[in-house]
N, C-alpha and C positions, 0 to 999 in steps of 0.2 A: 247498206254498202252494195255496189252492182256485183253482179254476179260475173267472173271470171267466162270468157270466150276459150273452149276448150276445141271449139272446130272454127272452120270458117263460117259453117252453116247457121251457125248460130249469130254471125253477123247479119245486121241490117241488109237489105237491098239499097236504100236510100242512106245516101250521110247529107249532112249540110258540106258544102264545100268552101273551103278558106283557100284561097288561090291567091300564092307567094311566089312569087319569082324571083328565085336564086336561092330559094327555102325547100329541104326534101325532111321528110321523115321517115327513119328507119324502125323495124322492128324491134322493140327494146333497147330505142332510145329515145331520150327526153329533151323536148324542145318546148322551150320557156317564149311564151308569147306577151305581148305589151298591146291588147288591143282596147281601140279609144273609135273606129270608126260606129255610129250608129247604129250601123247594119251587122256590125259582127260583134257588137253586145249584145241585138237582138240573138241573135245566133246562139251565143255563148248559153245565154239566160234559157232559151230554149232545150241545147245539149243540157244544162244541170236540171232541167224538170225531166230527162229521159234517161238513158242510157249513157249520158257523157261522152259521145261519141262527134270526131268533128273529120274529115278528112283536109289531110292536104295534099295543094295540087299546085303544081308550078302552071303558069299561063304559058303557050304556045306564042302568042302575040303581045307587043308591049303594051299594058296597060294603059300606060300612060296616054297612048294615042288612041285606042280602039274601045270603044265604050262598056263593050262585054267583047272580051279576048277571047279567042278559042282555046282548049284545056290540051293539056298535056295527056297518052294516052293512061297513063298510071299514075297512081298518086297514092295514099297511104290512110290509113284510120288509125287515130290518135281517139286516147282517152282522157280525159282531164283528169288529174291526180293531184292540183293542188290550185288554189282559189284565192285570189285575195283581192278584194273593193278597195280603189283608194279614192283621196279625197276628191280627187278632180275627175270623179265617174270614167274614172279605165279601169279594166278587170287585169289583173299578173296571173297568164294563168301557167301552166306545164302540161304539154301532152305527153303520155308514153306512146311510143310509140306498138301498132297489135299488128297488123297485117296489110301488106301492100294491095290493091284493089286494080282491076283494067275499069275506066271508064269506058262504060256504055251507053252514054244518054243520059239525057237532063230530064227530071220529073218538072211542069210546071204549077206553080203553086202562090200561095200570097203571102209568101217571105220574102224578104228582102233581098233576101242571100239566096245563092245558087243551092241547088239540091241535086245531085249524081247519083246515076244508076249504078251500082258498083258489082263487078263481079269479082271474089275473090278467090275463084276456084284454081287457079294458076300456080294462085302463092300459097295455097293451103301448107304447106311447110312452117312459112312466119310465124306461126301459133305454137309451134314446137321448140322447145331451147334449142340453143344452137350448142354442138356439142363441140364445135371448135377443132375437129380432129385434123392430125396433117400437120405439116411441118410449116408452123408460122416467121415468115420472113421481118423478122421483128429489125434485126440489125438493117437491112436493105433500109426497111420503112423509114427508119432512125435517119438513118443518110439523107433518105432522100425528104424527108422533113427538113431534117437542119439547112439541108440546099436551098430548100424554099423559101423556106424563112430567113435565112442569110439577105435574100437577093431581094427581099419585100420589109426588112427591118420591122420584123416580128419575134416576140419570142415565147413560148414555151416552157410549161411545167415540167421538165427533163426527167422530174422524179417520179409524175404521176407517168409521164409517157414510159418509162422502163417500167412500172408494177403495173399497170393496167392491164385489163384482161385483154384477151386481142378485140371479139367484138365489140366492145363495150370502147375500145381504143378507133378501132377505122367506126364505128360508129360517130364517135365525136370528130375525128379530122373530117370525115363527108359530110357532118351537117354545117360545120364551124369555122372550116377554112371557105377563104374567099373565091371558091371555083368560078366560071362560067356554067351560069344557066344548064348549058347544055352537057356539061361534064356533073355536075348534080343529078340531074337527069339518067347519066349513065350508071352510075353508083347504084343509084334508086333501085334501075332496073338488069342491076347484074344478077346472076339467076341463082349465085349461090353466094355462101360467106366465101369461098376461095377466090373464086371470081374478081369479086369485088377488091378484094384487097390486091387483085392482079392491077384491078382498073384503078385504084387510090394510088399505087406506088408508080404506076405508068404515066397516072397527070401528073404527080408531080416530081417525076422527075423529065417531062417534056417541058416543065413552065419555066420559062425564058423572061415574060415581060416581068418590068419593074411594077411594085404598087408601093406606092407612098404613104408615109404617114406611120409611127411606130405604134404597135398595137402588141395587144398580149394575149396570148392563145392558155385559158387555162384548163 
């Protein structure tokens, strides 16, 4: 079983890099992956011979157009904690989420997949439970979920959202609601748990446009 990251120090300099946009990962939380490209099985298969370690990182540039995008300057180190081969060779994997990282440079090398210089000394905190202190604006958040979800014909587990721990709650609306790129991004690199749930309750209660299509937020 790998052995628990008690400092930042103890983390890698180099992660393999998964670059998702409109994907963020938080410290101690879990983000469940479906991956089937080539190169990020190679990947995957590589993290389970080592430390299980994978970063993610939102792209800077649309993929879609630019062959290798430029990176977002943060991104996060995920550990895999749960594994499963299915029949048509894609891997179901989960990362938890350990410690947000500043990208500093590419190592080059003969993977497939990108490889990131990572500095974690910023977020050396992330490694610590969060101890939640402070007056959590639970009802504000409430509202201002329900507004959003009103206006996008979505809905919500009401029940888990009132027992949920706080982090463990803006954890899951910043990975799982439908933000902008760039509003994930800010989440990502809000400097603290107050912050953040400053910056969660501000987008949504500035979202205006409409999205289509009824979905369920569990």
């Amino acid at each position: 079983m790998p052995q628990p990251f008690h400092s930042f120090t103890d983390l890698p300099a180099n992660l393999p890099l998964f670059p998702l946009p409109g994907v963020v990962l938080l410290p101690r939380g879990a983000l469940p992956l479906n991956i089937f490209e080539p190169r990020y099985l190679n990947m995957v298969d590589d993290a389970l011979k080592g430390d299980r370690l994978i970063g993610i990182i939102q792209p800077s540039e649309d993929p879609d157009r630019v062959l290798k995008p430029s990176l977002s300057a943060v991104g996060a180190a995920g550990r895999i904690v749960s594994f499963r081969e299915t029949d048509d060779n894609r891997y179901l994997i989960t990362l938890s989420g350990l410690c947000r990282f500043r990208l500093t440079g590419e190592t080059s090398g003969d993977t497939p997949y990108r490889i990131g210089n990572c500095d974690f000394s910023a977020f050396a905190s992330d490694l610590a439970e969060s101890s939640e202190e402070g007056d959590f604006p639970r009802d504000r958040l409430m509202a201002a979920l329900k507004s959003y979800l009103n206006t996008r014909d979505m809905k919500a587990d009401w029940k888990s959202v009132i027992s949920a721990p706080p982090e463990a709650l803006v954890n899951a609306l910043a990975m799982m609601c439908p933000f902008e790129p760039a509003e994930k991004q800010a989440l990502l690199e809000a400097p603290s748990f107050d912050e953040r749930v400053s910056t969660l309750v501000a987008i949504l209660e500035m979202a205006r446009s409409e999205f289509g299509g009824p979905q369920t937020l569990n």
